[in-house]
Every structure is written in C-alpha cells, then in structure tokens.
C-alpha positions in Angstrom: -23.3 -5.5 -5.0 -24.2 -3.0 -2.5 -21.5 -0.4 -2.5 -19.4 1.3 -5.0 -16.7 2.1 -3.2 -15.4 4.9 -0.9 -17.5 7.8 -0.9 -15.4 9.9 2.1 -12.6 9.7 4.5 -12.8 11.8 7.8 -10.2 12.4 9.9 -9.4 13.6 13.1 -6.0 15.9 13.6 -4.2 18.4 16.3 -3.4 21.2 13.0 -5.7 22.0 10.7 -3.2 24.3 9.5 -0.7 22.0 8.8 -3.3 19.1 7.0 -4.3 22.1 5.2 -1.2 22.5 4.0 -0.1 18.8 2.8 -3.8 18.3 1.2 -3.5 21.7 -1.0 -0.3 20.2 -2.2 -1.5 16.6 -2.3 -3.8 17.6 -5.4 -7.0 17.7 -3.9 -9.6 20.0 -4.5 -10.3 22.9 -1.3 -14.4 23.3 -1.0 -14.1 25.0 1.9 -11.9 25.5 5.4 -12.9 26.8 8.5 -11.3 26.5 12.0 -13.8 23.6 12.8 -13.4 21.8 9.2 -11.7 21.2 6.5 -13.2 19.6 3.0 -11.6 19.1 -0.5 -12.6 16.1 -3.1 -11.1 13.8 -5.5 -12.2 14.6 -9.2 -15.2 12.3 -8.9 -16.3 14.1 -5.8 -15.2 11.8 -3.0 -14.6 13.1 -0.1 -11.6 14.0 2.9 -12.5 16.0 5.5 -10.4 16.9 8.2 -11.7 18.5 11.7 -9.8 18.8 15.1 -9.0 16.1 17.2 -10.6 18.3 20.4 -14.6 18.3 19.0 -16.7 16.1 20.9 -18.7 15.0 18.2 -16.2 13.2 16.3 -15.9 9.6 16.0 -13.7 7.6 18.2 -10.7 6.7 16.6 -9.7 3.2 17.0 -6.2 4.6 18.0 -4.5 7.6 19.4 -3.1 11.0 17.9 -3.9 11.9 14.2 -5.9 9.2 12.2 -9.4 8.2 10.2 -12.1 8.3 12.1 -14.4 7.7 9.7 -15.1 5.7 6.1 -18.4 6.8 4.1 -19.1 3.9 1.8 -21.4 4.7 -1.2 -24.2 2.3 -2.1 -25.5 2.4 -5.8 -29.0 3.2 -4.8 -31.6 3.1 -2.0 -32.7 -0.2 -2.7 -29.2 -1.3 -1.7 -28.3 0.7 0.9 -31.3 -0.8 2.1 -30.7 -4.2 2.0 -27.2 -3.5 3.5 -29.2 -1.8 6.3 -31.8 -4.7 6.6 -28.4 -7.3 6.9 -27.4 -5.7 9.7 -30.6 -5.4 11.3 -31.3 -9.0 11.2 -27.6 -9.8 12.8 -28.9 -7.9 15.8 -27.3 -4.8 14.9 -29.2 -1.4 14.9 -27.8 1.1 12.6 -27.5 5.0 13.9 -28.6 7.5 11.5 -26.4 11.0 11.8 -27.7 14.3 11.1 -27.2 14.3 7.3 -29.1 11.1 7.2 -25.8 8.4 6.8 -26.4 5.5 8.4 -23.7 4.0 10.4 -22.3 1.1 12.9 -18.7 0.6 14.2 -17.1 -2.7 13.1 -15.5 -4.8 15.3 -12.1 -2.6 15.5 -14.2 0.0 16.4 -14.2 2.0 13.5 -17.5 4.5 12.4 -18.7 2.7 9.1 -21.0 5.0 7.5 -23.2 4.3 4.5 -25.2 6.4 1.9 -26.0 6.1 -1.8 -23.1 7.3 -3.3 -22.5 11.0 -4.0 -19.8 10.1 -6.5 -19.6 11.1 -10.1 -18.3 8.9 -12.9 -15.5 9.8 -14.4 -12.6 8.2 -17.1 -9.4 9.3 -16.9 -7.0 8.4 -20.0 -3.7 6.7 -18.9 -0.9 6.9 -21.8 -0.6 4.2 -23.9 2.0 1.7 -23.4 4.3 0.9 -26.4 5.4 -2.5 -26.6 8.1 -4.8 -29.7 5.3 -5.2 -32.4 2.4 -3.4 -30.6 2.9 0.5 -30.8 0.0 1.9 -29.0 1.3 5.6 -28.7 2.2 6.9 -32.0 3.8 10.0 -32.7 3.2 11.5 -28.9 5.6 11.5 -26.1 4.6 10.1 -22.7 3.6 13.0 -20.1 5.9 14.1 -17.6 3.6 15.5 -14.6 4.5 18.0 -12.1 1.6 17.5 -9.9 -0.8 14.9 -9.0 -4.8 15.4 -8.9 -6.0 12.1 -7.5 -9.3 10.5 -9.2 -11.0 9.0 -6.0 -10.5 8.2 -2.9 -9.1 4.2 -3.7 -8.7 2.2 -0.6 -8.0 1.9 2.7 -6.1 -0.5 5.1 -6.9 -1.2 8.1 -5.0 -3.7 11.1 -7.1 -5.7 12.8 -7.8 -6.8 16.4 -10.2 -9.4 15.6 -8.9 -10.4 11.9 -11.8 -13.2 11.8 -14.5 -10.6 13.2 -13.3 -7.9 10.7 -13.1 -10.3 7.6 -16.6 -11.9 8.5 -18.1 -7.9 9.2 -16.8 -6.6 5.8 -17.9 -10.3 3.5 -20.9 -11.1 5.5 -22.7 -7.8 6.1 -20.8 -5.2 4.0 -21.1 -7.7 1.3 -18.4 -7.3 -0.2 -15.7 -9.9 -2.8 -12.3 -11.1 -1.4 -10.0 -11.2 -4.3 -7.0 -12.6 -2.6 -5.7 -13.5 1.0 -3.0 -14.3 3.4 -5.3 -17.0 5.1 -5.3 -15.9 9.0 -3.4 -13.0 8.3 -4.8 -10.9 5.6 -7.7 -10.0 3.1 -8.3 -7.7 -0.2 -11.9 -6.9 -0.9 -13.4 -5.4 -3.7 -17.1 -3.9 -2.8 -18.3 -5.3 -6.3 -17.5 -8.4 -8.0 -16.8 -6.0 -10.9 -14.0 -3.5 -9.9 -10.9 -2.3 -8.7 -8.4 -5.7 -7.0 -9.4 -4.0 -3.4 -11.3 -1.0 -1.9 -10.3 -2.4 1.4 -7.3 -4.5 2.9 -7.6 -5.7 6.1 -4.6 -7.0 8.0 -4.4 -9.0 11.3 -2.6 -7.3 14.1 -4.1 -8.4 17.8 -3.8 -6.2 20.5 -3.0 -2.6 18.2 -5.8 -1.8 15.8 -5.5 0.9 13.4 -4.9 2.7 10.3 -1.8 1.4 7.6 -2.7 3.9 5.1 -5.0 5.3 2.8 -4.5 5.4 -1.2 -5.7 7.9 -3.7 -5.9 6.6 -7.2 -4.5 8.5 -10.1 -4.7 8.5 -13.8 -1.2 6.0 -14.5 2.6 5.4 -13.5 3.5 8.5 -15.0 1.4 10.7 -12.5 2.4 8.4 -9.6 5.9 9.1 -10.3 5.0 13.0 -11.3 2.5 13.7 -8.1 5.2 11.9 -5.8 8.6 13.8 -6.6 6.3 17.1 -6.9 5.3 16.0 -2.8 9.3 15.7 -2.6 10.2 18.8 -3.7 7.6 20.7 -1.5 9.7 18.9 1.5 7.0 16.4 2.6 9.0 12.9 3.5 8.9 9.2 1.6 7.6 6.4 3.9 8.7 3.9 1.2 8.1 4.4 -3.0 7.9 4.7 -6.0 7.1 0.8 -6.3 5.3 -1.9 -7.3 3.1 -4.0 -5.8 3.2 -7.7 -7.2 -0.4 -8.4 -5.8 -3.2 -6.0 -7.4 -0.4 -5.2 -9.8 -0.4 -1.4 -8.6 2.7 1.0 -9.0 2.6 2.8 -5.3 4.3 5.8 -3.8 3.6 6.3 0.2 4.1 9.8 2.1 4.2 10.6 5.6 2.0 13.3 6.3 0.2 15.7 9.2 -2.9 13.2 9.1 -2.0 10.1 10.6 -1.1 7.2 9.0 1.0 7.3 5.6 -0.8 8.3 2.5 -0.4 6.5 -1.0 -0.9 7.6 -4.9 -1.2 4.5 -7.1 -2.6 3.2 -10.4 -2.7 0.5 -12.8 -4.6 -1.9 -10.3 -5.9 -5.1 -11.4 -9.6 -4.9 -12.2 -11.3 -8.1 -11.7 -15.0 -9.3 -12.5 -16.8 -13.0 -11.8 -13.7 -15.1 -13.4 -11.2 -13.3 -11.2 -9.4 -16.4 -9.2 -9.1 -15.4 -6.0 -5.2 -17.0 -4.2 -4.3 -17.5 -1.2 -0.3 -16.2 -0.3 2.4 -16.6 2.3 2.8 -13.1 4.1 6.3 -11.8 3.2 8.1 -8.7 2.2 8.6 -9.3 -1.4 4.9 -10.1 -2.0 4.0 -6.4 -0.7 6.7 -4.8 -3.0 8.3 -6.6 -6.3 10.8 -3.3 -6.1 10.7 -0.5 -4.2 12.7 3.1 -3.7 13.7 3.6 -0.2 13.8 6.9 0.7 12.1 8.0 -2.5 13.1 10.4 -5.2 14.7 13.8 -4.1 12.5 16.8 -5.9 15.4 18.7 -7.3 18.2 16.1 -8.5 15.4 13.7 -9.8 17.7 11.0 -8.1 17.4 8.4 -5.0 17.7 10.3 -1.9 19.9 7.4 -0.7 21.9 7.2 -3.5 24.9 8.6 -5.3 25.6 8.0 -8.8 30.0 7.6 -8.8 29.3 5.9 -12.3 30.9 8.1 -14.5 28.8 7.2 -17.2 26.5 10.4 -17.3 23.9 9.6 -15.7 23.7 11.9 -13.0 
C-alpha cells in the first residue's frame, strides 16, 4: 500500500503557552518552540506541531476554535507517493505542493491531507509479558508500574464526517487505504496497509458538523496506558472518559481533555491485522465503543475513581 501511516499532526490553537504545557507533560519530545511554532515528536519521529490560530498561512480548519488542521501521511517511498499522486490526478484533482515539497488536497470535509515519503523511523517497543494458568510468559520479573507516558507514534485519528460516503470513498478509493470493520452508513476503520495496526483512521458520519473526535498516541502496553494517564491526572489535566477498553480493535484507551482541541487518547494492544483479517460490519451502540470504561478517570494522588468512594471496609482504599 501507499502509506505507512501518520507522519504529522498540525494544529491550530489561541495559547501556545498553554499546548506547550500539556504536550511537555503528555510525553512528547520538545524540538523546538518559538512564538510562531511549536514541534515535539513521538519516539519514531512523527510529528505534532502546534502554531497560532491568528497566522494566515495555516490550513482551514474544518471547525472553529482549537483543532487539527492538518494530517501528514507518510508514503513508503517515491514510487508510491507517486502513484497516490497520479490517482488523484486522474480523478480530476490537482495536488498543491507546499514549500517543503508535501503534496496536498483537502478531502471532502475539508481537511489539508498532506502527503510525503515517510520521515518515520522504525522502532519496537517491548510490552510486558502477559502471564496466563499454564502459560507463564514473565518469569521471575514484576510487571512495570510507569509514572509517565512517552508515546511511540502518532496512532490514529478520527474524524466526523459531513459527507460519510464522500469521506469513505476519498480515503479507500484514492488514499488507498483497507477498511477493517464498519458501522455500514455510519462508520469506518481503515488501516493504510493491508498489513498493520486495526485503523490509522476512523471516520464517523455526522451531517451538517464536521470535525475532529480525537487523536490517539500509541504506547508501549496497558501498563503505560494506565501509568501515562494517572501521571496526566495528577498534573491536574481532566478525564474525558478512561481507562477502558475498546471491544473493536481490542485497544485499552484513556482520553484527556486538553488546550488543543478535540480530546486526546493513549492506547495500546490494538489488533494487528494482515490479508486474512475479516473485516464485520456492526450496529453503532455505546457498548461496542467501550466493553468497560472509568468515568471520570483515576485521581493522581489516591490511585482511586474520581467518582467513587470505597465504604467497603475491606482495605481496599
């Protein structure tokens, strides 16, 4: 396939100061911050950078306020970042070329897609073993207990839809890129390869209000989910729902609220799927988005729900 996944996220804020502030404490690496930019990367070099709402130059957001106005997707080489060009071309539409060289379009919400051959490094990260009756795959070690997250790449992002059929039809037909499971009419995950992560983009259909859900940052297992998300908790940023676990892709999930625009997300153990991957099709509910979920999230000093009181008696607290 043509991409590898998300190469860089830009968005478009009001204070740099204060998305300066949640991304040094989000786990991202700081390359450099000015008062017209800010950049930091994932450990395999993706990219988020951050500049002020108030510059001409930046991309249209496809809503108001704080939000992405920008996805970089990475191609594996020139050859296909050419033929992704070449598709686009021959549907009548004439790629822009920025001044680092990206090429780029706006799909039909309106978004700046920009493409280049990736910039990426691989990495492996090494999630701690599981131990199961029978099957002990960590031996003499304890499991980690994390108190800070540094997210491995930039994941996924969702996106709601205007046009859900023009969206899913832009992102299969001329993105190229795999559905691996759908709410027909109302919702698609796509993977950019047929090898890879369950989604590197979900698309949901919401007529009329276009925008951002969220953007996720992958990390090493459930213990730094759980680690990187109570560490967010105790530097006061707020919950929007998590820790939890998503039933489809299989990912544990914690979401914050943060100065950037839509809700953020740390999450690992996704479903990795290749060529005999069976794509479903699902009814849109609740309980398919979360299995379990916190609300509220986990308060950074008790270690406890932030809803909840323990009257048990039984120790626990």
């Amino acid at each position: 396939m043509s991409f590898t996944g998300i190469d860089a996220v830009t968005f478009g804020v009001s204070d740099l100061a204060e998305a300066k502030r949640f991304l040094d404490d989000w786990g991202t690496s700081l390359v450099s911050a000015t008062e017209e930019r800010l950049a930091y990367t994932t450990k395999d070099g993706g990219e988020v950078v951050v500049r002020p709402l108030s510059d001409p130059t930046l991309p249209k957001g496809i809503e108001p306020g704080n939000t992405v106005v920008q996805v970089v997707w990475g191609a594996a080489d020139e050859a296909s970042l050419d033929a992704t060009i070449a598709r686009f071309m021959a549907a009548g539409i004439e790629p822009c070329f920025d001044e680092e060289g990206k090429a780029w379009v706006v799909d039909p919400n309106g978004l700046s897609v920009a493409m280049r051959v990736s910039q990426r490094r691989k990495i492996s990260v090494t999630p701690t073993p599981a131990n199961g009756p029978g099957a002990p795959n960590r031996i003499d070690q304890r499991s980690p207990v994390y108190d800070h997250a540094e997210p491995a790449k930039i994941g996924h992002v969702v996106l709601f839809a205007n046009d859900f059929a023009a969206m899913r039809a832009f992102y299969t037909e001329l993105m190229g890129f795999t559905i691996s499971d759908e709410y027909p009419g109302h919702g698609v995950f796509l993977r950019c390869q047929v090898r890879g992560e369950h989604h590197n983009l979900f698309i949901l259909n919401r007529p009329g209000k276009p925008g951002v859900n969220h953007v996720a940052f992958t990390v090493s297992d459930i213990h730094e989910v759980i680690g990187g998300g109570i560490a967010m908790s105790k530097k006061g940023w707020k919950t929007e729902i998590g820790p939890g676990r998503h039933p489809i892709s299989s990912a544990y999930f914690w979401y914050f609220h943060n100065p950037l625009g839509a809700p953020v997300e740390y999450y690992a153990d996704d479903d990795y799927c290749t060529e005999a991957w069976k794509a479903e099709t699902f009814v849109r509910k609740p309980e398919l988005f979360a299995e379990w979920a916190i609300a509220g999230g986990i308060d950074g000093t008790t270690r406890r729900q932030v809803v909840a009181i323990d009257n048990s008696g039984r120790g626990h607290a």
